[in-house]
MMTF fields as JSON, N, C-alpha, C and O atoms, coordinates in Angstrom:
{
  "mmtfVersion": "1.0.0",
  "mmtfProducer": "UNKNOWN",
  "numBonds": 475,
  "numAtoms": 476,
  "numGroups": 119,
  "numChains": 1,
  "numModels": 1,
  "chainsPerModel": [1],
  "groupsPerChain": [119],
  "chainIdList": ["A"],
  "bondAtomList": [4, 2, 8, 6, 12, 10, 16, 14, 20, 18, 24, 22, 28, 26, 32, 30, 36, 34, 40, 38, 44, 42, 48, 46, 52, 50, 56, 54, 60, 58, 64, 62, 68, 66, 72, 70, 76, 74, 80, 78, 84, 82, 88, 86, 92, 90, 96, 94, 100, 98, 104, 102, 108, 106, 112, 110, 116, 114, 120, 118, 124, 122, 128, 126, 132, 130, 136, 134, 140, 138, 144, 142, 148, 146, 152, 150, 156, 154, 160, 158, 164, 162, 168, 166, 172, 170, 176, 174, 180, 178, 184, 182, 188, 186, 192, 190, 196, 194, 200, 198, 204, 202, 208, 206, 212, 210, 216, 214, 220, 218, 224, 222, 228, 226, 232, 230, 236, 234, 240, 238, 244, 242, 248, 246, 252, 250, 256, 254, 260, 258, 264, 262, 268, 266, 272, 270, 276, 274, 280, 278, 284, 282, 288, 286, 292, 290, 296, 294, 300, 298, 304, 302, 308, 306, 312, 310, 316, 314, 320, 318, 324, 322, 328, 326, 332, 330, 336, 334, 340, 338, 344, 342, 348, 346, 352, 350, 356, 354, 360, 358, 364, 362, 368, 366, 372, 370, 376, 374, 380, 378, 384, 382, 388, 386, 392, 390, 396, 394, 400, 398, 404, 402, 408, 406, 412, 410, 416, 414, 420, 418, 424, 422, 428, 426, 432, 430, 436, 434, 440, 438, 444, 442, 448, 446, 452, 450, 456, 454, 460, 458, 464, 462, 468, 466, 472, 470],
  "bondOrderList": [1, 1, 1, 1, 1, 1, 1, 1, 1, 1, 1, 1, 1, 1, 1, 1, 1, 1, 1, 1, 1, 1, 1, 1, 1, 1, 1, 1, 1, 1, 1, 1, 1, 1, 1, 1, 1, 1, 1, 1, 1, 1, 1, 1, 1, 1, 1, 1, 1, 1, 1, 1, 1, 1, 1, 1, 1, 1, 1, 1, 1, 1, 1, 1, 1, 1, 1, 1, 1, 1, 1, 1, 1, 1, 1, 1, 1, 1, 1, 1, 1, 1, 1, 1, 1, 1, 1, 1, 1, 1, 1, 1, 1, 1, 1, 1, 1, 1, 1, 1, 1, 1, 1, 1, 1, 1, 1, 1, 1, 1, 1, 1, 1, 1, 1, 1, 1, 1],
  "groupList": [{"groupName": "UNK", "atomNameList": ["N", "CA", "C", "O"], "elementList": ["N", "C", "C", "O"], "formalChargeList": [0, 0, 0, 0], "bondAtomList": [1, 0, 2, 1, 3, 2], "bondOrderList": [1, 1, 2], "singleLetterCode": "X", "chemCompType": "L-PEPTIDE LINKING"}],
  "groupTypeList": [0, 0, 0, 0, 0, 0, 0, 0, 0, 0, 0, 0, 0, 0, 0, 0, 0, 0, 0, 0, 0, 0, 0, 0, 0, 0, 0, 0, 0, 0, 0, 0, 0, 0, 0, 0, 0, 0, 0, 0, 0, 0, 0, 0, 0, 0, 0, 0, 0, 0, 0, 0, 0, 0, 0, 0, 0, 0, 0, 0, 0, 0, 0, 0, 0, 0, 0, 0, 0, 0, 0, 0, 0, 0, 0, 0, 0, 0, 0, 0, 0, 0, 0, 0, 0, 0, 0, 0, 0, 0, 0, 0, 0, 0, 0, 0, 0, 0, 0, 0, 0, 0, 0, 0, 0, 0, 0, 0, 0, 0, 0, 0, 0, 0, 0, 0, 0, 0, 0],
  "groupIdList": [1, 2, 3, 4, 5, 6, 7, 8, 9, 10, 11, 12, 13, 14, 15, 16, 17, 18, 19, 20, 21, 22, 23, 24, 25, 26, 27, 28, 29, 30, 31, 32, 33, 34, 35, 36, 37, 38, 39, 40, 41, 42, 43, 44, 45, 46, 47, 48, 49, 50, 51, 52, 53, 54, 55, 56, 57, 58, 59, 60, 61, 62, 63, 64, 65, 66, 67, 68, 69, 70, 71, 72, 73, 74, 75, 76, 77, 78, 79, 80, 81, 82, 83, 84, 85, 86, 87, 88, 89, 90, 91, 92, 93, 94, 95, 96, 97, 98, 99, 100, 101, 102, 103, 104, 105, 106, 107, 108, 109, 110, 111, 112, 113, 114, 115, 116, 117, 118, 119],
  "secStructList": [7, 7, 7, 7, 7, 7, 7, 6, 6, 1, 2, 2, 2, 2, 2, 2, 2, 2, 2, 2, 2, 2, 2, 2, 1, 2, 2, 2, 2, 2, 2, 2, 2, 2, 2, 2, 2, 2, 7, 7, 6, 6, 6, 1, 7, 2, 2, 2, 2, 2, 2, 6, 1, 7, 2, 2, 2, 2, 2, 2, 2, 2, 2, 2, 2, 6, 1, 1, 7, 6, 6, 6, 2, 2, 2, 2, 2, 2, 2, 2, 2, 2, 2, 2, 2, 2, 2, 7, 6, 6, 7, 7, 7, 2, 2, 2, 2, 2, 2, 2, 2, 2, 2, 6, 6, 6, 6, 7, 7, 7, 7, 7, 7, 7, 7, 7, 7, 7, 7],
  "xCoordList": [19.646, 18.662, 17.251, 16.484, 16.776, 15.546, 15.091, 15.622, 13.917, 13.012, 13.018, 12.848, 13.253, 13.218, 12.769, 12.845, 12.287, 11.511, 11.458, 11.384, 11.529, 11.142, 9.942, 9.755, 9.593, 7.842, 6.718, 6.389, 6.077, 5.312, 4.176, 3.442, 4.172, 2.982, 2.958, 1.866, 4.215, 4.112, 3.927, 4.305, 3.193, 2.842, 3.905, 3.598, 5.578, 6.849, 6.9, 6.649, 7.347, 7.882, 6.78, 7.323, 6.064, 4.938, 5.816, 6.439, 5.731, 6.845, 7.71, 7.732, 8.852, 10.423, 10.269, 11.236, 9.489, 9.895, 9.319, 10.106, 8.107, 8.011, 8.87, 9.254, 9.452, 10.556, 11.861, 12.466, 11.95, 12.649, 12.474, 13.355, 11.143, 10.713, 10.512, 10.553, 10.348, 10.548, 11.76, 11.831, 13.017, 14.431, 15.04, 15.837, 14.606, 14.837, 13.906, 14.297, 12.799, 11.91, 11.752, 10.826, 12.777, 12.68, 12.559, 11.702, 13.727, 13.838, 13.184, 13.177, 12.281, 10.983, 10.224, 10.04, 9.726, 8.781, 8.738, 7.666, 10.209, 10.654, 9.796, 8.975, 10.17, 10.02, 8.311, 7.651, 7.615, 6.504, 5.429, 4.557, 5.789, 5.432, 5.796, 4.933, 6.945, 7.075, 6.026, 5.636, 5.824, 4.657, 3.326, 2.762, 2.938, 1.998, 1.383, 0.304, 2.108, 2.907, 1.762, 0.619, 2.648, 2.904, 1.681, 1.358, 1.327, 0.173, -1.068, -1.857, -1.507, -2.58, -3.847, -4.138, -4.344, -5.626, -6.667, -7.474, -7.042, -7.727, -7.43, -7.992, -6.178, -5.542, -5.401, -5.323, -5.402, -5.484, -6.284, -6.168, -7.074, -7.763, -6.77, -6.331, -6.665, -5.227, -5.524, -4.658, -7.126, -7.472, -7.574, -7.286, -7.946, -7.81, -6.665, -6.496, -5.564, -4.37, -3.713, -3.43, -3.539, -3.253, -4.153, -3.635, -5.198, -5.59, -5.01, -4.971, -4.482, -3.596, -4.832, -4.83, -5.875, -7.035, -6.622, -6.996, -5.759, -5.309, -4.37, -3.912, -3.602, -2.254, -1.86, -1.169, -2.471, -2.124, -2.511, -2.101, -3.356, -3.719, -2.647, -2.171, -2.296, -1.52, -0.228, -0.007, 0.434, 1.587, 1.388, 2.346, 0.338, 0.243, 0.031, 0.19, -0.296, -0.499, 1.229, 1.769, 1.875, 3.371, 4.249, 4.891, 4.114, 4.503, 4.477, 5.143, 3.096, 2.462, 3.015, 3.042, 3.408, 4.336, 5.814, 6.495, 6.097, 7.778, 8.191, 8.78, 7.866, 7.597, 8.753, 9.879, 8.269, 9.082, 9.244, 8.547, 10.729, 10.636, 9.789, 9.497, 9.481, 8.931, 9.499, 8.669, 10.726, 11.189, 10.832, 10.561, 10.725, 10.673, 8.967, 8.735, 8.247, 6.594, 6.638, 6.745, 6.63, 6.123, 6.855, 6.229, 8.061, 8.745, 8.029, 7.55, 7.597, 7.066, 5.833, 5.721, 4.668, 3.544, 3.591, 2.792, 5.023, 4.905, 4.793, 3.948, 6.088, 6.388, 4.8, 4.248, 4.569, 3.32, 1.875, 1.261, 1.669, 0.966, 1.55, 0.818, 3.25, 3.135, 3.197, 2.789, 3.879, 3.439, 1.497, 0.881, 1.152, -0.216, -1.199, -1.992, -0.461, -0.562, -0.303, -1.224, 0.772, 1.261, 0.672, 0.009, 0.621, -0.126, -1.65, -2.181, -2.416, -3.907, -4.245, -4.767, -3.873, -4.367, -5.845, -6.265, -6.37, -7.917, -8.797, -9.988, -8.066, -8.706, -8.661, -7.516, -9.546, -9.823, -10.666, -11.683, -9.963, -10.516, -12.035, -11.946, -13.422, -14.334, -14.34, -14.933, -13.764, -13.878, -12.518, -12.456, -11.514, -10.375, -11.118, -10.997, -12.31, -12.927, -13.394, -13.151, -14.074, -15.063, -14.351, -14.454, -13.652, -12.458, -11.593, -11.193, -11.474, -11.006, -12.286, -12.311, -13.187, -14.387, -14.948, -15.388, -14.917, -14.973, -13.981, -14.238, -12.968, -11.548, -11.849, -11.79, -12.24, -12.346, -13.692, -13.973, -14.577, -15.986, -15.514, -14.551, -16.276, -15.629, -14.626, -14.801, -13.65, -12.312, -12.725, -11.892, -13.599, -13.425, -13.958, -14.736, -13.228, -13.946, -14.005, -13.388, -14.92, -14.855, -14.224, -14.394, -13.117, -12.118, -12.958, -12.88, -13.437, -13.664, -12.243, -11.326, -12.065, -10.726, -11.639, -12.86, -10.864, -11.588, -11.162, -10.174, -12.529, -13.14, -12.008, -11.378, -11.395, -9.962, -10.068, -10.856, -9.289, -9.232, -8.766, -7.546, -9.958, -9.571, -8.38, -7.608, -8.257, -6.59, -6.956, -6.084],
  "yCoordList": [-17.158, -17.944, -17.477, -17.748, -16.937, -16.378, -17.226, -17.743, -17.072, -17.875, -16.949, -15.738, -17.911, -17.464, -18.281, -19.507, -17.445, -18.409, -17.359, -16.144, -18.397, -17.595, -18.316, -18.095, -18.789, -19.735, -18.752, -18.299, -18.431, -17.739, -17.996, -17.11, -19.291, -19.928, -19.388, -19.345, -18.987, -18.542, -17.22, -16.327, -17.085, -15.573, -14.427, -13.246, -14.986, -14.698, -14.405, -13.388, -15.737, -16.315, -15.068, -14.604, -14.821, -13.889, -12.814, -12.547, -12.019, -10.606, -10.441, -9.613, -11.734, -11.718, -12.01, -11.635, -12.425, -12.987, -11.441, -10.801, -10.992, -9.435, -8.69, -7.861, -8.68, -7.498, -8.238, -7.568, -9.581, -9.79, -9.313, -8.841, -9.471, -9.347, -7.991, -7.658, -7.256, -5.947, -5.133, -4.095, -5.838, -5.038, -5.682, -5.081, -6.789, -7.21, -6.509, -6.04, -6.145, -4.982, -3.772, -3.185, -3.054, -1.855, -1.052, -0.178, -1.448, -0.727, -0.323, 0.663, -1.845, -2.051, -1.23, -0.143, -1.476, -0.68, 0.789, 1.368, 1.717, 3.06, 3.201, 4.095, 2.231, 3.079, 3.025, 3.865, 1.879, 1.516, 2.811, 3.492, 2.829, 4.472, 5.726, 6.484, 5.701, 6.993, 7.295, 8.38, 5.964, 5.292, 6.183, 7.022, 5.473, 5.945, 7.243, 7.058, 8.357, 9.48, 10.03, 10.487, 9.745, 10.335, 9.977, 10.521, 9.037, 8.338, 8.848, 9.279, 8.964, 9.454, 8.811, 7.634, 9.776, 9.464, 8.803, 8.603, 8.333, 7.243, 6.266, 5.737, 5.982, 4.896, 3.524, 2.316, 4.047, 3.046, 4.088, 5.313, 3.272, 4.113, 3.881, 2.84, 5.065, 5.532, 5.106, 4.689, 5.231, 4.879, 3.447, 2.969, 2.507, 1.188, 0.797, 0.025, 1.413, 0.901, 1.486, 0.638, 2.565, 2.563, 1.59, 0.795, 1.797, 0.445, -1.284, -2.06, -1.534, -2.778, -4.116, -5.068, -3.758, -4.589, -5.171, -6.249, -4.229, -4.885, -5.026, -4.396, -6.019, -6.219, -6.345, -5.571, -7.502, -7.902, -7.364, -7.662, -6.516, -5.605, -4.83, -4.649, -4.353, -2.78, -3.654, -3.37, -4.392, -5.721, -5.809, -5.757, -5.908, -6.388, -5.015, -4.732, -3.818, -2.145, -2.021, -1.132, -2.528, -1.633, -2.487, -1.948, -3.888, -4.83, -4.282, -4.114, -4.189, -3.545, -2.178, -1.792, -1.637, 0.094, 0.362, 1.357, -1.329, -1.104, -0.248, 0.74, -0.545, 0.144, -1.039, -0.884, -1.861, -3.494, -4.027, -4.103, -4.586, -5.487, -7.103, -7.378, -7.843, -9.047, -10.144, -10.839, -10.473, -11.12, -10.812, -11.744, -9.211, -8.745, -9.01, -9.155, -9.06, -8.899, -10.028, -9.493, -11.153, -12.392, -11.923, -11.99, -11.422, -11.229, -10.111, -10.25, -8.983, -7.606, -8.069, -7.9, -8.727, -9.563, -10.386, -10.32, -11.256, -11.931, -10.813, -10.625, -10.155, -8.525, -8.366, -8.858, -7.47, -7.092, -7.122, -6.282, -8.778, -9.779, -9.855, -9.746, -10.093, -10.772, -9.112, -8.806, -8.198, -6.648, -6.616, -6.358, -6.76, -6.703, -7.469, -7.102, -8.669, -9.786, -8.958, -8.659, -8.623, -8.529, -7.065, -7.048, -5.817, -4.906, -4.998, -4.218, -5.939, -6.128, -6.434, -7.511, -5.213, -5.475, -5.628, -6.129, -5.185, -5.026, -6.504, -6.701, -7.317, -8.396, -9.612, -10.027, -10.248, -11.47, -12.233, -11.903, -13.822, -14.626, -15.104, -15.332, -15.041, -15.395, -16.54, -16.583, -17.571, -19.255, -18.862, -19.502, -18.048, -17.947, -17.37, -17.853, -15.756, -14.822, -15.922, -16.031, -16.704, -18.056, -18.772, -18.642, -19.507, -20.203, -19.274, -19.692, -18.092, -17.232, -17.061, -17.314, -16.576, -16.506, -17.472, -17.098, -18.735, -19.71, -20.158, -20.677, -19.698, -19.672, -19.176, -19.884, -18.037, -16.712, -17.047, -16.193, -18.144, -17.936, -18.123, -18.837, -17.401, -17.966, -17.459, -17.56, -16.955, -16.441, -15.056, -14.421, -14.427, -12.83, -12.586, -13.299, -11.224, -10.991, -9.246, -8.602, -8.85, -7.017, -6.721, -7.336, -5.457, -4.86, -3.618, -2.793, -3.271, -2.232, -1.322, -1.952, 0.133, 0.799, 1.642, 1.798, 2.031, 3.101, 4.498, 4.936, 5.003, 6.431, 7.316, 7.135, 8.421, 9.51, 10.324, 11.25, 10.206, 11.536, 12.73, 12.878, 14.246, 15.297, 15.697, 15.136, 16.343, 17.04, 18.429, 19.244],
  "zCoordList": [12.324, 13.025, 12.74, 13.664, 11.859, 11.429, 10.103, 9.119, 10.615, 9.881, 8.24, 8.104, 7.213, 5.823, 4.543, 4.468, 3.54, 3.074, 1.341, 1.161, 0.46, -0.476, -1.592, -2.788, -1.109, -1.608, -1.381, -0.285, -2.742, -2.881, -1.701, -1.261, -1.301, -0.988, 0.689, 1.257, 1.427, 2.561, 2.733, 1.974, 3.998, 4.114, 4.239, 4.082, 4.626, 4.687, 3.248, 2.602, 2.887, 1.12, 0.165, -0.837, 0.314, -0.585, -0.865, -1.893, 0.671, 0.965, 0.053, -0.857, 0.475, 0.417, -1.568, -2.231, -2.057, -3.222, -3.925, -4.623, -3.711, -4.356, -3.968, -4.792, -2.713, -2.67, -4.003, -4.84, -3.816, -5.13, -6.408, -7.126, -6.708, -8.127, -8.27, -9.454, -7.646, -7.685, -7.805, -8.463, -6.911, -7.421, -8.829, -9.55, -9.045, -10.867, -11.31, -12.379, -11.067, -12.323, -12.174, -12.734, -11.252, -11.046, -12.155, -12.284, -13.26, -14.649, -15.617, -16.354, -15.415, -16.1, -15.549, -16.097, -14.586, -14.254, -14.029, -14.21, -13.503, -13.838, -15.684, -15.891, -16.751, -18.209, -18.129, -18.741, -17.255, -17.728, -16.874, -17.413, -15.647, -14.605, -15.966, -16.41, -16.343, -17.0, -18.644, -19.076, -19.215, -20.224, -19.958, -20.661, -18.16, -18.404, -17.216, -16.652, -16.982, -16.799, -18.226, -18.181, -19.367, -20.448, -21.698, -22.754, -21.113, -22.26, -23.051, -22.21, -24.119, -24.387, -23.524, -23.315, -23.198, -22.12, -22.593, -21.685, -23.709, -24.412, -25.111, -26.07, -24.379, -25.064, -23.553, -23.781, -22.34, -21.523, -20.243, -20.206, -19.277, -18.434, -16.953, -16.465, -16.583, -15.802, -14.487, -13.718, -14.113, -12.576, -12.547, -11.45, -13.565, -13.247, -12.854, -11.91, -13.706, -13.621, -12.121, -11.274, -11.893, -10.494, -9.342, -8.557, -9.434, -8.77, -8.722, -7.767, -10.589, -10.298, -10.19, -9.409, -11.316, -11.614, -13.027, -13.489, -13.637, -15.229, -15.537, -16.491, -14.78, -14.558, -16.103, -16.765, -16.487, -17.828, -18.976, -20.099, -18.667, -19.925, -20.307, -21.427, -19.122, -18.843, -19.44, -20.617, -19.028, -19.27, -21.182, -21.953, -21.49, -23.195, -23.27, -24.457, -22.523, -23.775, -23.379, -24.038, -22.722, -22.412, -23.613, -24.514, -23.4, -24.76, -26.546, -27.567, -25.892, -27.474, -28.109, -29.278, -27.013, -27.206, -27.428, -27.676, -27.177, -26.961, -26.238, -26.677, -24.437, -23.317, -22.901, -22.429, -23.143, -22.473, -23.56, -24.572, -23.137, -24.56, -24.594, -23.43, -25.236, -25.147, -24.402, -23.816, -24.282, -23.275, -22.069, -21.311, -21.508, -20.079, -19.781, -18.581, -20.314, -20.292, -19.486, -18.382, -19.292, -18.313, -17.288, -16.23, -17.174, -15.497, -15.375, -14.25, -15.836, -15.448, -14.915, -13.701, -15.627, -15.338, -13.749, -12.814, -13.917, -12.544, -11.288, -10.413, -11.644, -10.834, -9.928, -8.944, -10.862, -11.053, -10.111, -9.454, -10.472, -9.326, -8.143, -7.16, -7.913, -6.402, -5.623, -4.502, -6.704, -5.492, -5.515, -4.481, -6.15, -6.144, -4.532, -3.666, -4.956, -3.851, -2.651, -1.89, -2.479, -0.941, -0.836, 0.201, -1.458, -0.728, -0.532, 0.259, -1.23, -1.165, 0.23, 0.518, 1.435, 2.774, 3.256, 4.299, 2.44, 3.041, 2.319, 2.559, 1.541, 0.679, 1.51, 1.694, 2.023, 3.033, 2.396, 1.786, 2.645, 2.011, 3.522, 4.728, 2.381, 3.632, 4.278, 5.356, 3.827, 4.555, 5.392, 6.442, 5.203, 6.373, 7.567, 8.693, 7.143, 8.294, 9.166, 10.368, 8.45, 9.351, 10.452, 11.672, 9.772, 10.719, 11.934, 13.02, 11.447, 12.554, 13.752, 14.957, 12.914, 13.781, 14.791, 15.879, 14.392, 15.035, 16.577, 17.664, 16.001, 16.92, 17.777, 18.782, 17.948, 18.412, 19.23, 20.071, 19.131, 19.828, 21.105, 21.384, 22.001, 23.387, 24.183, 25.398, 23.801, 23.804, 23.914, 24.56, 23.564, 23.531, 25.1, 25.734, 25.571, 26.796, 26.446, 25.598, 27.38, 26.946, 27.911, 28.964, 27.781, 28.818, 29.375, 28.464, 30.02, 30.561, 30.96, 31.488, 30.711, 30.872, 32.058, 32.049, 32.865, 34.314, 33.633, 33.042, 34.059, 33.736, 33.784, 34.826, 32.865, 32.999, 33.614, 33.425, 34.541, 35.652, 35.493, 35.428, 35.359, 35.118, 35.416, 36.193, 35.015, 35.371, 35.693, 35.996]
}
C-alpha cells in the first residue's frame, strides 16, 4: 500500500531509480573509483571529479582508458547524473524558493520558548 514510483520526474521516482542505477553500476563504478585512486595526477583533476561537475568528462577519460568498456559508458553516464541529482541537497531551484516564499507569507508566526530554569 505505499506509494511507488520509478519516473525520474518524481521526487520519489528520482531516489528509487538512482538507487537502481547504482546497484546495475556498482561494478562499473568499483573499477572507475579504483581508476581514479590510481591515476596520474595530470591526467584528470581529482577535486572536480569528486565534486561530480564532470560527469561526462570523467565518463569519456574512463572510456578512453578502457576503465569501462564502450557499451557501459551511457549507463555509467546515466548512473552518474541521477546519483548526482539526488544527493545535490543544497541546490534550489529560485522560481521554486519564490513560490514557497509566497506560500509561506502570512503563515509564519514567531514561537517564543519560556526562559530555562536553573537547576
Amino acid at each position: 500500500g505505499a506509494y511507488t514510483t520509478m519516473d525520474p520526474e518524481d521526487s520519489l521516482g528520482r531516489v528509487l531509480n538512482a538507487y537502481k542505477l547504482a546497484h546495475e553500476t556498482a561494478e562499473m563504478r568499483s573499477r572507475l573509483h579504483e581508476a581514479i585512486r590510481n591515476r596520474d595526477e595530470d591526467q584528470i583533476d581529482g577535486i572536480a571529479l569528486l565534486m561530480g561537475h564532470q560527469r561526462k568528462e570523467l565518463v569519456d577519460w574512463a572510456c578512453d582508458q578502457g576503465i569501462v568498456k564502450k557499451e557501459e559508458c551511457d549507463k555509467l553516464l546515466e548512473a552518474l547524473e541521477a546519483l548526482y541529482d539526488v544527493i545535490r541537497v543544497d541546490a534550489f531551484d529560485a522560481d521554486g524558493l519564490k513560490a514557497l516564499s509566497r506560500c509561506a507569507k502570512g503563515k509564519r508566526k514567531v514561537v517564543e520558548r519560556p526562559p530555562r530554569e536553573e537547576e
